[in-house]
C-alpha positions as CSV (number, residue, x, y, z in Angstrom):
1,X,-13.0,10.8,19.0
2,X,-10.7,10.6,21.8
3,X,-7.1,10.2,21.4
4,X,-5.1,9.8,24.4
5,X,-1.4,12.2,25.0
6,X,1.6,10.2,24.7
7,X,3.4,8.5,27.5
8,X,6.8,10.2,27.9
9,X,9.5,7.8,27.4
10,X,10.2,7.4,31.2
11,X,7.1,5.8,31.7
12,X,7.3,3.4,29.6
13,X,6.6,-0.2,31.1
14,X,10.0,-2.1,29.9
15,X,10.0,-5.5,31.3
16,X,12.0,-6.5,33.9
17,X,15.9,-7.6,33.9
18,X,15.7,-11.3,34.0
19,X,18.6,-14.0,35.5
20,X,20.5,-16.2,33.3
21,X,18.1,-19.0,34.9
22,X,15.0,-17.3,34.5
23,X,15.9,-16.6,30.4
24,X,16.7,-20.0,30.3
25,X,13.5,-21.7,31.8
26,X,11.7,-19.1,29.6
27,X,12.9,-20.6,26.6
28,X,12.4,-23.7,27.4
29,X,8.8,-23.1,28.0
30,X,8.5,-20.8,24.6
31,X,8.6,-23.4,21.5
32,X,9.6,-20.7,18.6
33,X,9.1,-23.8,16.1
34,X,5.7,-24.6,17.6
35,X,4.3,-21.2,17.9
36,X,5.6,-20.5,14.0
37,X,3.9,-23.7,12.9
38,X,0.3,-22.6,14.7
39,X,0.9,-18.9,13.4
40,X,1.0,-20.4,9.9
41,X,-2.4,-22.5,10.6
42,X,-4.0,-18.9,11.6
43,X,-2.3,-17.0,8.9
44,X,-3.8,-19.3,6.3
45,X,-7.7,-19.0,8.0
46,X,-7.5,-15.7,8.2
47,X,-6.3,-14.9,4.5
48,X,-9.0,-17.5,3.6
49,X,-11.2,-15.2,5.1
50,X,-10.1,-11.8,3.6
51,X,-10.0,-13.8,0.3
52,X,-14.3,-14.6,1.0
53,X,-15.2,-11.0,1.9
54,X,-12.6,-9.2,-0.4
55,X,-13.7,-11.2,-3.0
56,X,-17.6,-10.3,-2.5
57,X,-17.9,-14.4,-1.6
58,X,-19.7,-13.1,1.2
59,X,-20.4,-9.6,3.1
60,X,-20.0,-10.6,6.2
61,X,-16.4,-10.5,7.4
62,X,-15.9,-12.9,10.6
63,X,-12.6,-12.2,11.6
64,X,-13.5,-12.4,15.5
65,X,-14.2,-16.3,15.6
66,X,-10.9,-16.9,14.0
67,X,-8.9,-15.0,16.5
68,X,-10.5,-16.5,19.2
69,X,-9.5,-19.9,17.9
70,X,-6.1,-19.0,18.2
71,X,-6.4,-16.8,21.2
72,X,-2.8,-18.0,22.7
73,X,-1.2,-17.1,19.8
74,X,-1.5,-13.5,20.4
75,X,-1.7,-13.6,24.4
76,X,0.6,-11.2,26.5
77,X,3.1,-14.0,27.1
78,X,4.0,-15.2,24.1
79,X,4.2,-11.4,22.8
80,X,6.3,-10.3,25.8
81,X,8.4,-13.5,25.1
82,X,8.8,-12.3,21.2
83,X,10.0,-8.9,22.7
84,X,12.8,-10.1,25.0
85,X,14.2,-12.2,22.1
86,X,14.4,-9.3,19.9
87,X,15.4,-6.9,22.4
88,X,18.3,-9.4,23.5
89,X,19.9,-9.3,19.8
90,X,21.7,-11.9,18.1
91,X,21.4,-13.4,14.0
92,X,17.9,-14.4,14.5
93,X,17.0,-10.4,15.0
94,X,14.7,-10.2,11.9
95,X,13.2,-13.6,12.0
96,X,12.1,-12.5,15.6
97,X,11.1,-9.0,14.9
98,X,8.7,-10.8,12.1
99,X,7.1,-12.6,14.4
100,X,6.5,-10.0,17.2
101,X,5.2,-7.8,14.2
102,X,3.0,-10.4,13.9
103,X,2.4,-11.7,17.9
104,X,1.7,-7.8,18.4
105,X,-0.7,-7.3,15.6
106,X,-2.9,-9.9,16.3
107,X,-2.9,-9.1,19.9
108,X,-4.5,-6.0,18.8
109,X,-6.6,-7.5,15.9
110,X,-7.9,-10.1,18.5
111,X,-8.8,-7.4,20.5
112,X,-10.4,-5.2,18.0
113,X,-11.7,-8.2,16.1
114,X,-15.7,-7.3,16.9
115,X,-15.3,-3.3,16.0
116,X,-12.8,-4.4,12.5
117,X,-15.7,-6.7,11.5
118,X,-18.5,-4.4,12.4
119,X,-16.9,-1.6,9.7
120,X,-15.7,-4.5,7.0
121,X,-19.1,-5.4,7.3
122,X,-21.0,-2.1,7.4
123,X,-19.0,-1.4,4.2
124,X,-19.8,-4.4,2.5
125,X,-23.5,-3.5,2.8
126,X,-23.9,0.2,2.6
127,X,-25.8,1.7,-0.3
128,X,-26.1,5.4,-1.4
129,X,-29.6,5.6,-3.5
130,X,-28.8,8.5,-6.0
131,X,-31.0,9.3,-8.5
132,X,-33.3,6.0,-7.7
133,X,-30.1,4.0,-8.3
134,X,-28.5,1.8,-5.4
135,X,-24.8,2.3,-5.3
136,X,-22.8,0.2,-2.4
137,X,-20.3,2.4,-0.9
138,X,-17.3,0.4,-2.3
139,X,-18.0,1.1,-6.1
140,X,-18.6,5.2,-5.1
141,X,-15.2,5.9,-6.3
142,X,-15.1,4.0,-9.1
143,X,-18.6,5.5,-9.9
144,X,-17.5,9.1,-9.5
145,X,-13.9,9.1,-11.4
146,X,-16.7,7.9,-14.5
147,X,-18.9,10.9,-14.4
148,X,-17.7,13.6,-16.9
149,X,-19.9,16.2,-15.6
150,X,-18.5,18.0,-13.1
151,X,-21.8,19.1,-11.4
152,X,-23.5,15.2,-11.6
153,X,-20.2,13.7,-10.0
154,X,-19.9,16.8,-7.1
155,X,-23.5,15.7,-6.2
156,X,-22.3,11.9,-5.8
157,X,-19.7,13.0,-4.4
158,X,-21.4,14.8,-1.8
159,X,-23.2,11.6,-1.2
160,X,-20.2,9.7,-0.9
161,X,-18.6,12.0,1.9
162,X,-22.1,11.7,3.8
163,X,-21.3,7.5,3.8
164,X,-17.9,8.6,4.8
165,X,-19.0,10.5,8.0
166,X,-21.7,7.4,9.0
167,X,-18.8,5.4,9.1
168,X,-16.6,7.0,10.8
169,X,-17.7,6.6,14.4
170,X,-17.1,3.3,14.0
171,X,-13.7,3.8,13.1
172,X,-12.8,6.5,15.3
173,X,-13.7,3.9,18.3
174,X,-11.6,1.6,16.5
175,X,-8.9,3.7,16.3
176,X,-9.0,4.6,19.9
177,X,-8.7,0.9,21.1
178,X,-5.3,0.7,19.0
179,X,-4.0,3.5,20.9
180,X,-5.4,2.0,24.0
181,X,-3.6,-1.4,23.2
182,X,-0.6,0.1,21.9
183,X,0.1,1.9,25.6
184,X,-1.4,-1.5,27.1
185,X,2.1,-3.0,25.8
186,X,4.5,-0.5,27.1
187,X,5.2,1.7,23.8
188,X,4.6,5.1,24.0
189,X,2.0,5.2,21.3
190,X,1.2,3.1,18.0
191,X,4.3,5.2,16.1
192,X,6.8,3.7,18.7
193,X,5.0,-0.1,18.3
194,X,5.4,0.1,14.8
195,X,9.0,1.6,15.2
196,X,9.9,-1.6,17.1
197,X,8.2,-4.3,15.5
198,X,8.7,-3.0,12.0
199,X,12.0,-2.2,12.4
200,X,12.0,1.2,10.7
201,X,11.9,4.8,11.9
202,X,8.7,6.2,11.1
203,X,9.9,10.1,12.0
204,X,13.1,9.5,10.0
205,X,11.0,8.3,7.1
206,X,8.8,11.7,7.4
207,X,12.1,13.5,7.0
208,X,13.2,12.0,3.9
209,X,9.7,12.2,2.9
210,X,10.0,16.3,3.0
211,X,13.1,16.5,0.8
212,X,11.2,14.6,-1.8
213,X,8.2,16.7,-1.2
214,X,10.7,19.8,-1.9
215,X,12.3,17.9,-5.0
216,X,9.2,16.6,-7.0
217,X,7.1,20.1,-6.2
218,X,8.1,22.0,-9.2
219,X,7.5,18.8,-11.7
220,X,4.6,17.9,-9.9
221,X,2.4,20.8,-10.0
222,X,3.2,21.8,-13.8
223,X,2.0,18.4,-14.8
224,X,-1.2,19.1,-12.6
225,X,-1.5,22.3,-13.9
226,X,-1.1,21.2,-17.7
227,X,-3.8,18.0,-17.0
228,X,-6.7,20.2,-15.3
229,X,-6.6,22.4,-18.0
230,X,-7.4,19.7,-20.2
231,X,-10.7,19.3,-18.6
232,X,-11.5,23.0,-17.5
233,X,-10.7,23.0,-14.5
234,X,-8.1,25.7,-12.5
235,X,-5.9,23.8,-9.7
236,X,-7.2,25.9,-7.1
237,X,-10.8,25.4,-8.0
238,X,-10.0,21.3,-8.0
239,X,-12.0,19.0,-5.8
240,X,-10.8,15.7,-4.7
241,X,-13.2,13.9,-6.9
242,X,-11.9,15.9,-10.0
243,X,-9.2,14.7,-9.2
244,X,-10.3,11.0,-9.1
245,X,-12.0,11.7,-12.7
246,X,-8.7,13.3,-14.3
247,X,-6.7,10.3,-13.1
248,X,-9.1,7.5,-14.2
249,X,-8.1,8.5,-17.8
250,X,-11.2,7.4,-19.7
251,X,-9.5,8.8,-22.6
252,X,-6.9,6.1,-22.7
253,X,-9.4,3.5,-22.6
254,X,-9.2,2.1,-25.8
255,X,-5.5,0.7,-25.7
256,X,-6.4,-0.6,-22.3
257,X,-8.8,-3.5,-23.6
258,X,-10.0,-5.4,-20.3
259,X,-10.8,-8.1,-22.7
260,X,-6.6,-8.5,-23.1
261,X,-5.6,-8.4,-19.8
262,X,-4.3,-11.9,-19.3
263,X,-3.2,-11.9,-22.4
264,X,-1.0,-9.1,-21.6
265,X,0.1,-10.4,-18.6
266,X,1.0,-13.8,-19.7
267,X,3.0,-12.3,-22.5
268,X,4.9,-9.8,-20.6
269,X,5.9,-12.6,-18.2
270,X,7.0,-15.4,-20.7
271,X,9.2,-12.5,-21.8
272,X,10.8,-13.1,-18.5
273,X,10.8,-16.5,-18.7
274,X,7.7,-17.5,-16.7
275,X,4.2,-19.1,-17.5
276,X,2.2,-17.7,-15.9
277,X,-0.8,-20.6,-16.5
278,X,1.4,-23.2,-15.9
279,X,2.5,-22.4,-12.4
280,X,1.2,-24.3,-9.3
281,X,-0.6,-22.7,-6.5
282,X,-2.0,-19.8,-8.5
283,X,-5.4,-18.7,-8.4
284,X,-6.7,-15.5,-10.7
285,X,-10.0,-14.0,-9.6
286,X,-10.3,-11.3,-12.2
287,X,-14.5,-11.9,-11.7
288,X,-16.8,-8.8,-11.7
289,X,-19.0,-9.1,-8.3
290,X,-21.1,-6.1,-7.0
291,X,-19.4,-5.8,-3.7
292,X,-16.0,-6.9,-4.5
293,X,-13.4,-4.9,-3.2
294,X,-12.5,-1.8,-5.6
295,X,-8.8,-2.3,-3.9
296,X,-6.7,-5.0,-5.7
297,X,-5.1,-7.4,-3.6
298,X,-3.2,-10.5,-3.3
299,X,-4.3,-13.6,-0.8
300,X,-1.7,-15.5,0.8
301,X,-3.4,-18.6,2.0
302,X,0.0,-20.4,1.8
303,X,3.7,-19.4,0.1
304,X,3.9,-20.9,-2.3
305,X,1.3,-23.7,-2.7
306,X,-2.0,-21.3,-2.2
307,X,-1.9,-17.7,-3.8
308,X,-4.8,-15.4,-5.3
309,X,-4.8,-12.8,-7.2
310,X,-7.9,-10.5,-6.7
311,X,-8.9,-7.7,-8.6
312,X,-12.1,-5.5,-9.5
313,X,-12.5,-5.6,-13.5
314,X,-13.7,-2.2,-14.8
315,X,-11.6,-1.7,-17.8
316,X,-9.1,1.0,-18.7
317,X,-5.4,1.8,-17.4
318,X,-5.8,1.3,-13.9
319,X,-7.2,-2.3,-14.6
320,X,-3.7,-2.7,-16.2
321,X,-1.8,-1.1,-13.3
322,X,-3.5,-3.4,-10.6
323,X,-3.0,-6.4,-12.6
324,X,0.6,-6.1,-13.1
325,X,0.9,-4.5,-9.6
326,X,-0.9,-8.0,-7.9
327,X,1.1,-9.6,-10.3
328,X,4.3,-8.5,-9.0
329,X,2.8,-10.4,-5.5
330,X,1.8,-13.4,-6.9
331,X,5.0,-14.3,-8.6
332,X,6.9,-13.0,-5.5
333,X,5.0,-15.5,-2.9
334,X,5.0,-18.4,-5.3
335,X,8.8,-18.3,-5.9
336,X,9.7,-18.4,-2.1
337,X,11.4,-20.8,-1.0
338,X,9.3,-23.3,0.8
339,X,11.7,-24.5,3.1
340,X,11.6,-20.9,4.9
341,X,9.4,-20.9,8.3
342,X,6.3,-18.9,7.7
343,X,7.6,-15.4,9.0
344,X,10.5,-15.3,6.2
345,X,7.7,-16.5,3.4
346,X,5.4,-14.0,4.3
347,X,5.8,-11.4,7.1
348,X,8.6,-9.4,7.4
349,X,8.8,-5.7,5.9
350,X,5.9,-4.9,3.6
351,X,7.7,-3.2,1.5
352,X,9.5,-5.5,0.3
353,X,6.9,-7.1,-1.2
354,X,5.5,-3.9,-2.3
355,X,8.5,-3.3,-3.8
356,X,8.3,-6.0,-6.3
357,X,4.8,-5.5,-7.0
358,X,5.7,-2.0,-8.1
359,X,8.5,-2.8,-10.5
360,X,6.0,-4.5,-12.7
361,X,3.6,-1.8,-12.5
362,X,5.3,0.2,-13.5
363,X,6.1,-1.0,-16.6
364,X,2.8,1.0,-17.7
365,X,5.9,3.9,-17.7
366,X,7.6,2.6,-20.1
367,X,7.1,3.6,-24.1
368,X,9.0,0.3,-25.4
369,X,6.6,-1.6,-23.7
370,X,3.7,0.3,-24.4
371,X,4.4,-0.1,-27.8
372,X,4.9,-3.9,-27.8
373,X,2.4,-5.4,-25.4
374,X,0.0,-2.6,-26.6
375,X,0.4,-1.7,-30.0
376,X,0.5,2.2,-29.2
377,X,2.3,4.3,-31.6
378,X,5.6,5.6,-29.9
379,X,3.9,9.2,-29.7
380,X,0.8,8.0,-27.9
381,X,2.8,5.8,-25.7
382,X,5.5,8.3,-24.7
383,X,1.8,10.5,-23.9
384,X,0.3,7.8,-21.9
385,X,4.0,7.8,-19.9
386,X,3.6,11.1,-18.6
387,X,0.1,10.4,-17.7
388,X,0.8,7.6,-15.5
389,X,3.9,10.1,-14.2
390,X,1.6,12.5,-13.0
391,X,-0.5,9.9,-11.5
392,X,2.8,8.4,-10.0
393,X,3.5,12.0,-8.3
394,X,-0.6,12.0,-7.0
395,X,0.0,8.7,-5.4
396,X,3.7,9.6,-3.5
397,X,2.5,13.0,-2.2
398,X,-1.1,11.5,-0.8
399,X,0.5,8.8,1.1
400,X,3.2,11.8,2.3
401,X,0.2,13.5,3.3
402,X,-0.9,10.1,4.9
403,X,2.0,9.5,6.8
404,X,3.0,12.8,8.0
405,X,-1.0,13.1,9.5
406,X,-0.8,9.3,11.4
407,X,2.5,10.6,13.3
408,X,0.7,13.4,14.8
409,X,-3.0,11.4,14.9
410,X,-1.2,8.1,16.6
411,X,0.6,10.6,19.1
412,X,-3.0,12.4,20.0
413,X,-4.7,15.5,20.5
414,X,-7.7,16.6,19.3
415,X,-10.0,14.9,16.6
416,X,-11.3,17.8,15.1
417,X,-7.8,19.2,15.3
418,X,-6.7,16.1,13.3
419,X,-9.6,16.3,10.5
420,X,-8.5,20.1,10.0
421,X,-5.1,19.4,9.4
422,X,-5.6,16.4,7.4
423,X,-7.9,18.1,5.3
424,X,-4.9,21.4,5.0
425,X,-1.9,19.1,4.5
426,X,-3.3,16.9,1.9
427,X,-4.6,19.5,-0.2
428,X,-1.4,21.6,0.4
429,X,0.1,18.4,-0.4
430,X,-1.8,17.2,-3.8
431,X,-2.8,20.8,-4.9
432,X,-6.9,19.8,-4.6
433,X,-9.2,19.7,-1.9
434,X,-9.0,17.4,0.8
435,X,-11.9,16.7,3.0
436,X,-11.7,16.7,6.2
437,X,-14.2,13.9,6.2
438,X,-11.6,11.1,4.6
439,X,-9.4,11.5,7.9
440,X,-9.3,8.0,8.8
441,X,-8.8,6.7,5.4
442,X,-5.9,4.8,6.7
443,X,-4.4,1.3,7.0
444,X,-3.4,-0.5,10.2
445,X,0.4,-1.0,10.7
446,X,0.8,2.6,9.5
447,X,0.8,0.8,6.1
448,X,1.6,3.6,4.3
449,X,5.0,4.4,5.2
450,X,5.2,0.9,3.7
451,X,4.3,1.9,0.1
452,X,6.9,5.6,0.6
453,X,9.6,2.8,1.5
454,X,8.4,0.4,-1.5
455,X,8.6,2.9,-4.1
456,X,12.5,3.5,-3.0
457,X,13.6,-0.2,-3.6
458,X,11.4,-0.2,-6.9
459,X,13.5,2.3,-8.1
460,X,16.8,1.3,-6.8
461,X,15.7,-2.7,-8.2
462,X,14.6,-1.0,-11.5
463,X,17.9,0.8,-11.6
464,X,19.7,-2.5,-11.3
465,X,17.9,-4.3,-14.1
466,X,18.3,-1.7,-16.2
467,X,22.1,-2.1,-15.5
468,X,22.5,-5.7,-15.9
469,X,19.6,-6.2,-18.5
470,X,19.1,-3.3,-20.5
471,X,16.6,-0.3,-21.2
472,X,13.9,-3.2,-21.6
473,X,14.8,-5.7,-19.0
474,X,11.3,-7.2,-19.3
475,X,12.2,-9.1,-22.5
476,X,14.9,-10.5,-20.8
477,X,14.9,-14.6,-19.4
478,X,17.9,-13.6,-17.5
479,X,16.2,-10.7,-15.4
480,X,13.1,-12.9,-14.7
481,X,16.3,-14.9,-13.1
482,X,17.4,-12.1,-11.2
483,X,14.1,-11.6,-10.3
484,X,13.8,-15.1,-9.2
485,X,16.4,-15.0,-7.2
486,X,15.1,-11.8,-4.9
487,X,11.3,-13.4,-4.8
488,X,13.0,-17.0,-3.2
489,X,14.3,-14.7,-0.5
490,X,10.6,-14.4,0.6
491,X,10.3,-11.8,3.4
492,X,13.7,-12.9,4.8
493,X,15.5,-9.2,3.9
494,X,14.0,-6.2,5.0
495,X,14.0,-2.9,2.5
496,X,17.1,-1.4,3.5
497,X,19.0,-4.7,2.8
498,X,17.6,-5.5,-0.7
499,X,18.7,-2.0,-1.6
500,X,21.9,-2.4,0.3
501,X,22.4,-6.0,-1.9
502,X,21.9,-3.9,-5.4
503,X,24.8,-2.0,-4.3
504,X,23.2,1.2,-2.6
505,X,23.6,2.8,0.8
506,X,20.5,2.7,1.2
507,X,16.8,3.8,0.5
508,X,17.2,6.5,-1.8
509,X,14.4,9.2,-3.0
510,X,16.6,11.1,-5.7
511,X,16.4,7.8,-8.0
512,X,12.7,7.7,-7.5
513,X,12.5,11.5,-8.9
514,X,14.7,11.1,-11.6
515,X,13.0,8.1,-13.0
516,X,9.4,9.9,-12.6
517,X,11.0,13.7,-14.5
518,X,12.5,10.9,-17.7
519,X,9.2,10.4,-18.2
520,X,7.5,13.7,-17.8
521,X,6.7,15.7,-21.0
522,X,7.6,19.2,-21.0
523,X,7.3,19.7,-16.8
524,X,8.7,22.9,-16.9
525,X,6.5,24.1,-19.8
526,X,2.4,24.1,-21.1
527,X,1.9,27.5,-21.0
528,X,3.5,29.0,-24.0
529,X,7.3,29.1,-22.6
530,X,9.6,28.3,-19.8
531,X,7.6,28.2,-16.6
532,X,8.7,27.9,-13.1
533,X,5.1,26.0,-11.4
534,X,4.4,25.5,-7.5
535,X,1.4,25.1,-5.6
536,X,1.0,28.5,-5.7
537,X,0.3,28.8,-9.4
538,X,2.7,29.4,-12.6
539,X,4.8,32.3,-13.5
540,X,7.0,33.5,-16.2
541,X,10.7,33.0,-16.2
């Protein structure tokens, strides 16, 4: 894989100073209105298209033909247009950041269209045969975190990892290009892009990402500690896919009927005051498919008027988790307002979106609700609630270890540098091993410093309704309201201004720790007393 050196920051290609007449004829000849109204046309093609392949309508994902339709959407002009307007300031500073996000990404995606399609297609279709058995490669995880014994699931797991490598060429070329594309702008590598058009510092997110690192060490690695031992297993002896088997909680299966889900959905939302069946422009695909996406996700054809929910159905917690997580999406895209142009309704800062999506999921952390939507006795529900703690701590510290390797990989060096490191920091990181060979296991945008950001305004948002509402807000008509009120925002805000709204200075890790220790059980003990636990192991205090 090649991975070009960063430009230094005098070389970058900023565009020329312009006179008043030159901005003015540019103007003229840029329709914002018109371009926004096309964008939403391509938008709602494209998501159509994610929607057939994600859904496993079809293997074959043909994004290249729609980009090409649209090809003056994401030409340099109208990008290097998008760029000045942001760069000159003013109130329309997030509207136009949204839609050079947006200019810029398809500039790329149209450029990488053939090489994105080649890999969405090439894991649509690949198999591993194991045991005389036909697995494709997108229901290998799912697969794995089902096999008890440890030696059976290493051996698919080695399999797995060998499907892993055959696709990464593909992706490493792809990956390249970005970087290529990303210089062919005038940004000094994809980190500075995303900087710009996101509107968010990546490094100063890797810093606050540290200190919570620091903070939720000590928590984190008891509760590790205390759930491999349940199973057998030493932390230091742990392998990524024990790891995948410990969290899918096959144990927990029985509360967690998939047979209920609706139903547990629609109740916990008419508890908020919404009906869920009765609301226009929702689609649920909850249909089993062999080559479905194992990755839940939301389609946004058109806010509000066209929105699907898409999800895998395998049963257990995690069924429950994605449900209530898409959930969180659907409801927040069909509540914008429709009067919004398209980049307030559904571009803007992804973790805003997030945000909401994760306030509902994680309802699976709370007892009370355990208890009612479930029928768990309050012992077995304040059990489950550490759990999905520990699993809350597994997710935070592998997209820390995500983040912190895409600002050194998007700045380049040396592949086999970056799959070393990779492989050391996440499994410094999550306390199993890491290999090297899940490197490029990443999303474009640097997606997720997206989800690190989200799980700040979920917190600081689930703070609020707590405040206003009460311990169990989600009974409550008037927080559905409140709730209401944020979703008809759309994408409008960005992170740091929700936040800043609930009355906070801003994005905030301490609230996310505190909320995740409430709901550990005994993190400081396991081992027959007080225990102070690290990565390093457990010792007696």
């Amino acid at each position: 894989m090649r991975l070009n050196p960063p430009r230094s920051r005098s070389s970058r290609a900023t565009p020329e100073p312009m006179s008043p007449r030159a901005v003015a004829a540019r103007k003229a000849a840029f329709n914002r209105s018109a371009y926004e109204r096309k964008l939403g046309a391509f938008i709602a093609e494209r998501e159509e298209e994610l929607y057939q392949h994600g859904a496993g309508l079809h293997d074959e994902l043909a994004l290249g033909p729609i980009y090409e339709r649209h090809a003056s959407l994401f030409s340099r002009p109208p990008v290097d247009e998008l760029r000045r307007l942001l760069e000159a300031g003013g109130p329309d500073t997030g509207h136009h950041r949204a839609l050079l996000a947006a200019a810029t990404d398809g500039y790329i995606q149209r450029a990488t269209a053939g090489l994105t399609d080649a890999v969405g297609t090439a894991e649509a279709t690949a198999v591993v045969v194991w045991r005389g058995e036909s697995i494709p490669y997108r229901g290998l995880h799912n697969r794995i975190s089902e096999i008890s014994g440890r030696a059976e699931r290493n051996a698919l797991y080695a399999s797995y990892l060998e499907a892993e490598e055959q696709l990464n060429p593909m992706r490493e070329e792809r990956l390249d290009r970005i970087g290529d594309l990303a210089r062919e702008l005038g940004y000094a590598d994809y980190v500075e892009l995303i900087k710009t058009t996101r509107g968010f510092d990546p490094d100063q997110l890797a810093t606050g990402v540290r200190d919570f690192l620091a903070e939720s060490e000590t928590p984190y690695f008891a509760a590790l500690r205390r759930y491999l031992a349940r199973i057998e297993i030493e932390q230091g002896d742990a392998s990524l896919a024990d790891l995948w088997f410990l969290m899918r909680g096959s144990g927990w299966d029985n509360w967690f009927d998939g047979r209920r889900i609706l139903a547990v959905l629609e109740s916990t939302l008419r508890g908020l005051g919404i009906e869920l069946r009765g609301q226009p422009g929702a689609t649920l695909d909850v249909d089993a498919r062999p080559n479905k996406s194992p990755r839940a996700f939301v389609a946004v054809v058109n806010a509000p008027t066209d929105v699907r929910l898409v999800i895998q159905p395998r049963g257990g917690w995690d069924d429950y988790g994605a449900v209530l997580h898409e959930a969180g999406h659907l409801e927040h895209f069909l509540h914008v307002d429709p009067r919004l142009p398209v980049s307030l309704r559904e571009l803007g800062d992804g973790a805003v979106t997030e945000g909401y999506a994760m306030t509902l999921e994680r309802l699976l952390a709370e007892p009370a609700w355990l208890v009612e939507q479930l029928g768990m006795p309050e012992a077995h529900a304040a059990s489950f609630a550490d759990f999905y703690s520990l699993y809350h701590l597994v997710t935070l510290r592998t997209l820390a270890a995500r983040h912190l390797h895409e600002l050194r990989m998007h700045r380049g060096g040396n592949a086999a540098v970056h799959r070393a490191t990779y492989a050391g920091l996440a499994g410094l990181l999550t306390g199993v091993r890491e290999p090297e060979e899940r490197y490029l296991t990443i999303d474009d945008g640097m997606y997720a410093a997206s989800y690190l950001r989200c799980f700040m305004l979920d917190a600081a948002l689930t703070d609020s309704l707590v405040a206003r509402h009460g311990e169990t807000w989600w009974r409550s008509a008037a927080a559905g309201d409140t709730l209401k009120r944020a979703w008809n925002r759309g994408q409008g805000w960005t992170a740091e201004q929700v936040v800043a709204h609930l009355g906070y200075d801003s994005l905030d890790w301490r609230p996310v720790v505190r909320q995740i220790r409430a709901k550990l059980v005994g993190e400081m003990s396991g081992y027959g007393g007080p225990n102070i636990t690290t990565r390093a192991g457990t010792r007696k205090v």
